[in-house]
C-alpha positions in Angstrom: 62.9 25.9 71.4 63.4 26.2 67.7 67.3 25.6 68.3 66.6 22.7 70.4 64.3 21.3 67.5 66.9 21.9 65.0 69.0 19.9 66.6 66.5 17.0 67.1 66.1 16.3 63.7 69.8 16.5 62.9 70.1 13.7 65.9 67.8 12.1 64.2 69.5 11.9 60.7 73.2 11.1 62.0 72.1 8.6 64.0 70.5 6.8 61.3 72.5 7.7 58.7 76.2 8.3 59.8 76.4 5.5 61.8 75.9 2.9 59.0 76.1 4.3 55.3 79.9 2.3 55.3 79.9 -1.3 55.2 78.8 -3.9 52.4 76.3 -6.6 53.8 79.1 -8.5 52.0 82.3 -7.2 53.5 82.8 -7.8 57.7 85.2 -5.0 59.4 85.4 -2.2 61.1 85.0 1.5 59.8 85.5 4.6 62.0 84.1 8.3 61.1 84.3 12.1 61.8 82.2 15.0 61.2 82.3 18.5 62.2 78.8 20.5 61.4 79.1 24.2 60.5 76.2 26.6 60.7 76.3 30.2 60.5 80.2 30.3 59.8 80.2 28.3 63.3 81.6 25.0 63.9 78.4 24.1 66.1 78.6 20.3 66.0 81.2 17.2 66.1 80.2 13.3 65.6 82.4 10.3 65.9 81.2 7.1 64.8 82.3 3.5 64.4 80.6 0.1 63.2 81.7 -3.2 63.4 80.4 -5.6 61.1 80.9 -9.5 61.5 79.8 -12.4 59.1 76.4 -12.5 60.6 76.1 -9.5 63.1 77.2 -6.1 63.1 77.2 -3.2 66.2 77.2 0.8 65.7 78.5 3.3 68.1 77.9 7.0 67.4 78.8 9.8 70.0 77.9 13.8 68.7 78.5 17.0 70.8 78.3 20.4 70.7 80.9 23.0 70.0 82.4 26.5 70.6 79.9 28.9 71.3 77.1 26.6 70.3 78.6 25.0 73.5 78.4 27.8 75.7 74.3 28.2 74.7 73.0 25.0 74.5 75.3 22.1 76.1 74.4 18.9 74.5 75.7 15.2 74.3 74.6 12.6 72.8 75.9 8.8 72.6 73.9 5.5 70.7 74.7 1.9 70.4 73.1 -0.5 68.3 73.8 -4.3 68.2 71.8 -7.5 66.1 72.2 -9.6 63.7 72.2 -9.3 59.9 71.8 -12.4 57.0 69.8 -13.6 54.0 66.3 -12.4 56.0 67.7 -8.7 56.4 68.6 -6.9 59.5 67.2 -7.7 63.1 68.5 -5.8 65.6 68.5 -7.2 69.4 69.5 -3.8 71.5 69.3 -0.2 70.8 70.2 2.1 73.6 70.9 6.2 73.5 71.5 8.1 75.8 72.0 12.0 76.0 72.8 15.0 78.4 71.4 18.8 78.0 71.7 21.2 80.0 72.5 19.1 83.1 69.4 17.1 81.7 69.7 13.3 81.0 67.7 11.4 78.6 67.6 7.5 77.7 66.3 5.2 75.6 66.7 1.6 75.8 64.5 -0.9 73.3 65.2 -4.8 73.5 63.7 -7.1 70.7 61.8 -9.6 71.9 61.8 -13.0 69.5 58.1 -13.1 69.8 58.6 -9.5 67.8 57.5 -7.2 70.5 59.8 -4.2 72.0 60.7 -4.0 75.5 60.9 -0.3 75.7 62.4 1.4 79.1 62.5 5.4 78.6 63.7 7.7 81.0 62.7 10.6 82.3 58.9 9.5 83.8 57.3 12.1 81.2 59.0 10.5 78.3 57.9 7.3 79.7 54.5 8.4 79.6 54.7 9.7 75.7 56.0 5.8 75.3 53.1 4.2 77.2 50.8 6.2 74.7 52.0 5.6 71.6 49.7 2.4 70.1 51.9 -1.2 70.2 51.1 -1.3 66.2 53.1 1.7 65.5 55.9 -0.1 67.1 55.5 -3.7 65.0 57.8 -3.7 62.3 60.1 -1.2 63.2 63.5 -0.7 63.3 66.3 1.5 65.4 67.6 4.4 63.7 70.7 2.8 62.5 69.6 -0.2 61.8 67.2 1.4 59.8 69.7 3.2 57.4 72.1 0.4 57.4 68.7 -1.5 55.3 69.0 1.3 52.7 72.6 1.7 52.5 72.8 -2.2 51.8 70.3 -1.3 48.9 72.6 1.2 47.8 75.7 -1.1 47.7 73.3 -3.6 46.1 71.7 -1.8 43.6 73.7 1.5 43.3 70.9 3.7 44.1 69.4 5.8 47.7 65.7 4.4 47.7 64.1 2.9 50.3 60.8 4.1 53.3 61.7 2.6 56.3 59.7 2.5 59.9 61.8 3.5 62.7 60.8 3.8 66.3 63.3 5.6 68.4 61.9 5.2 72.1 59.8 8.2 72.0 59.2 9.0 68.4 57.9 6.8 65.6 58.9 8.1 62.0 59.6 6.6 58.7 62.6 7.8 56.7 62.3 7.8 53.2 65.4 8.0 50.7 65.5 9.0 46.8 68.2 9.8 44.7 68.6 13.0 42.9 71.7 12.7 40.9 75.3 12.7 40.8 77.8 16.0 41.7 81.2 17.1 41.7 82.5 18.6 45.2 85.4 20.7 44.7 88.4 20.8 47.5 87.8 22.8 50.5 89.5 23.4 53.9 86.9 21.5 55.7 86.4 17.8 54.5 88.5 15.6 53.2 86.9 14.5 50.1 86.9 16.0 46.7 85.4 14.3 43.5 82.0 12.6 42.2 79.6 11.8 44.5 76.1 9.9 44.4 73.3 12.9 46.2 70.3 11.3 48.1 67.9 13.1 49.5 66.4 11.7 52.7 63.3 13.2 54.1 61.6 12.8 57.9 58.1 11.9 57.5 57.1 12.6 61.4 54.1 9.9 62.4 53.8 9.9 66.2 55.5 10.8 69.5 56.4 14.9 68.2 55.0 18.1 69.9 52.5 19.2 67.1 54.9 22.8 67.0 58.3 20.7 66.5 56.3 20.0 63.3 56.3 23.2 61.7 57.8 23.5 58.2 60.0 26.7 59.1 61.6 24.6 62.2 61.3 21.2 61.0 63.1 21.0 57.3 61.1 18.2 55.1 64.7 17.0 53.5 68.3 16.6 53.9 71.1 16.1 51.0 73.4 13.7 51.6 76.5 13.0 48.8 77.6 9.8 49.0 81.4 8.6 47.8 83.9 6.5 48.2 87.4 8.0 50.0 89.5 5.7 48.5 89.3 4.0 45.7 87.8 0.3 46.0 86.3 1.2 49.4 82.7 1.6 50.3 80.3 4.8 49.7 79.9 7.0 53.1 78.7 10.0 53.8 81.3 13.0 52.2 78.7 15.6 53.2 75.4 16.8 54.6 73.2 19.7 53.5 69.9 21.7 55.0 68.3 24.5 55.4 66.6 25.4 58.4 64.9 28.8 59.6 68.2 29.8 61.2 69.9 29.2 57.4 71.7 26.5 55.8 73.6 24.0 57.8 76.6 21.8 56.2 78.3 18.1 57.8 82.0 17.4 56.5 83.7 14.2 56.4 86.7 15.3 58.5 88.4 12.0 59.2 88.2 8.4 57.7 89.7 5.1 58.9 88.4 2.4 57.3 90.6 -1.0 56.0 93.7 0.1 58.0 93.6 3.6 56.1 93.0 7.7 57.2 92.4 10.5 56.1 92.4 13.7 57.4 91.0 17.2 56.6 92.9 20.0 56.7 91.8 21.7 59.5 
């Protein structure tokens, strides 16, 4: 159980923060992204992202998996999709959907905004449908998908060149707000596993569980309160994204590296 909610919260993070810490509100395109996840000298995780960002709307596609022996003990995929539209007003999303497969297990989620502000919320299995059904429709108001969430504080960080931000964010089953702060600015020296070296911008982003958790996913030695996350450009004159992911957890200390980067026609690659 404690692997399985280790694994939830990271879901939880790259979803809302890999998917969308790369484009200006200002700048339309495309940006692709890899990461591998090492814990434990293991390389237990690999995510692939892209967003697509137009004048006035903007999509996000994230697929994760895990890896190697992690693989062999806990088999787990996951794949999310966010689409809406973005202007002057902020970010509205229209469709979030996720889907994921564990052990031979599938789960979904699949919220459409209403105009009249309300969710249309379809959950699958039956018993996460009832956890839904439970959850008060006031928790709901107001909130955002996972990436859409981010993608509000990352345009606050292009904006003002700072992480801050507490954002609402209803998933389909869980209703959390993420809440960002900045801590400082580092140096990462070359390694074998990412692809960026250099300054960085670190933020610390912290769950702040509310509703729809299993009162023991909520323990402090399986849930960790915060997560660093060093922000930098790959090349120069191109947005911030995520270089690197840190925290501890009560197996030990689990680390996220950039390992690939197309974005404006250009890649990088780590070296291994």
């Amino acid at each position: 159980m404690r692997t399985r909610t280790r694994y939830l919260l990271l879901g939880i993070l790259l979803s809302a923060i890999l998917p969308t810490a790369t484009v200006s509100a200002e700048a339309p395109g495309s940006v692709a992204l890899s990461y591998h996840l090492w814990e434990g000298g293991l390389h237990a995780f690999s995510f692939e992202t892209r967003l697509d960002r137009g004048d006035t709307t903007y999509s996000v596609k994230l697929s994760a998996r895990t890896e190697g022996l992690v693989k062999l003990l806990y088999p787990y995929k996951l794949k999310a999709r966010t689409h809406g539209i973005a202007d002057e007003d902020g970010l509205r999303p229209t469709h979030y959907r996720s889907t994921s497969k564990k052990r031979g297990k599938k789960r979904r989620q699949d919220i459409t905004y209403l105009n009249d502000g309300s969710l249309d919320v379809r959950v699958e299995p039956k018993k996460d449908a009832k956890r839904q059904l439970e959850m008060p429709e006031t928790l709901k108001s107001g909130t955002l998908d996972p990436a859409s969430a981010v993608f509000s504080i990352i345009e606050a960080f292009t904006r003002i060149g700072r992480c801050e931000g507490s954002i609402p964010v209803y998933d389909g089953r869980r209703r959390y707000d993420l809440v960002v702060t900045q801590v400082g600015t580092r140096t990462l020296r070359p390694n074998s596993y990412g692809i960026y070296s250099g300054p960085a911008t670190v933020c610390r982003v912290a769950v702040e569980p509310l509703a729809g958790f299993k009162k023991k996913k909520r323990s402090r030695r399986a849930f960790p309160s915060t997560v660093k996350v060093w922000m930098a450009p790959v090349a120069e004159g191109e947005a911030a994204v995520p270089v690197r992911l840190e925290g501890k957890t009560n197996k030990g200390r689990m680390v996220l590296h950039l390992v690939e980067a197309l974005q404006q026609n250009r890649i990088e690659h780590a070296a291994r």
